[in-house]
VMD Tcl script that draws the C-alpha trace (Angstrom):
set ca {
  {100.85 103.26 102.79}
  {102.97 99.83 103.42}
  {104.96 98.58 100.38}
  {102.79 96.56 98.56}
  {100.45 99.19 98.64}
  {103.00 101.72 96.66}
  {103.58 99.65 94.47}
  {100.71 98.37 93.08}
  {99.69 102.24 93.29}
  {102.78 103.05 91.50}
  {102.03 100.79 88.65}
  {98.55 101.37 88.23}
  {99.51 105.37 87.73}
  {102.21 104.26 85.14}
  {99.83 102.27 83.15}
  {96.80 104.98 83.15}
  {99.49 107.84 82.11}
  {100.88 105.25 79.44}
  {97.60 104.35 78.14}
  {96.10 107.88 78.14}
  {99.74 109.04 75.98}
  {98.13 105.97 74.36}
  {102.14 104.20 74.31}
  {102.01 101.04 73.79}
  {103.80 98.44 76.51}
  {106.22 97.39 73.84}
  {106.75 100.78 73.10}
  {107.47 102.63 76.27}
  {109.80 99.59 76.80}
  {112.01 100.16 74.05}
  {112.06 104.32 74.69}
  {112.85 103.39 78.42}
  {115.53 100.93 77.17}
  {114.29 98.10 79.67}
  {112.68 94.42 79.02}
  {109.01 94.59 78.07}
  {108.23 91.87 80.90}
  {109.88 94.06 83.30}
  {107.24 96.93 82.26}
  {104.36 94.53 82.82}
  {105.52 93.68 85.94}
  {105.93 97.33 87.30}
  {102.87 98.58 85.98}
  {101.52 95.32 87.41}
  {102.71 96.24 91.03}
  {105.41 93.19 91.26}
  {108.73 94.36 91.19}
  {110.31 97.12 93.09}
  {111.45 99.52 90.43}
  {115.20 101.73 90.56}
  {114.47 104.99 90.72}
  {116.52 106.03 87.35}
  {114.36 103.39 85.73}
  {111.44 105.23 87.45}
  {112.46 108.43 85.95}
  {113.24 107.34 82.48}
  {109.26 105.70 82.73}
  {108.40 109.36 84.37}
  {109.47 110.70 81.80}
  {108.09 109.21 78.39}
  {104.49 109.83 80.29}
  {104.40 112.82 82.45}
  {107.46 114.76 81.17}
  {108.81 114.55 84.93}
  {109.06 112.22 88.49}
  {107.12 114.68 90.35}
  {104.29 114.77 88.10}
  {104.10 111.04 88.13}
  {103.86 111.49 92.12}
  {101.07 114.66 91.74}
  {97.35 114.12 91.43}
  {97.61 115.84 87.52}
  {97.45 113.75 84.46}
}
mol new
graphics top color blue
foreach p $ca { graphics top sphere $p radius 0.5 }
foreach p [lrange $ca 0 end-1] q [lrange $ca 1 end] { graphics top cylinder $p $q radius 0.2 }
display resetview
């Protein structure tokens, strides 16, 4: 999978798992402690993301990074 790939890939999966928690963008933004435009352009597949930001996202939606990664909701 080249780059752009992952990451549009990467924020597709955060945005079903956030809308499934149904967590709003301004919402996960404030628990993840990063800007809301940032968000929207991770889940939109536009920035590469730091992987402690990565986990604090992981976290508020799938409880872990590895689930994130899995095939389970």
């Amino acid at each position: 999978m080249d780059n752009e790939t992952m990451l549009k890939w990467l924020g597709e999966r955060i945005r079903y798992g956030r809308k499934e928690k149904k967590i709003s963008l301004d919402a996960l933004a404030v628990l993840c402690e990063i800007d809301k435009a940032n968000l929207s352009r991770i889940e939109a597949g536009k920035i590469n993301v730091t992987i402690l930001t990565l986990n604090k996202i992981a976290h508020h939606i799938y409880g872990d990074l590895g689930t994130l990664f899995s095939n389970e909701k």
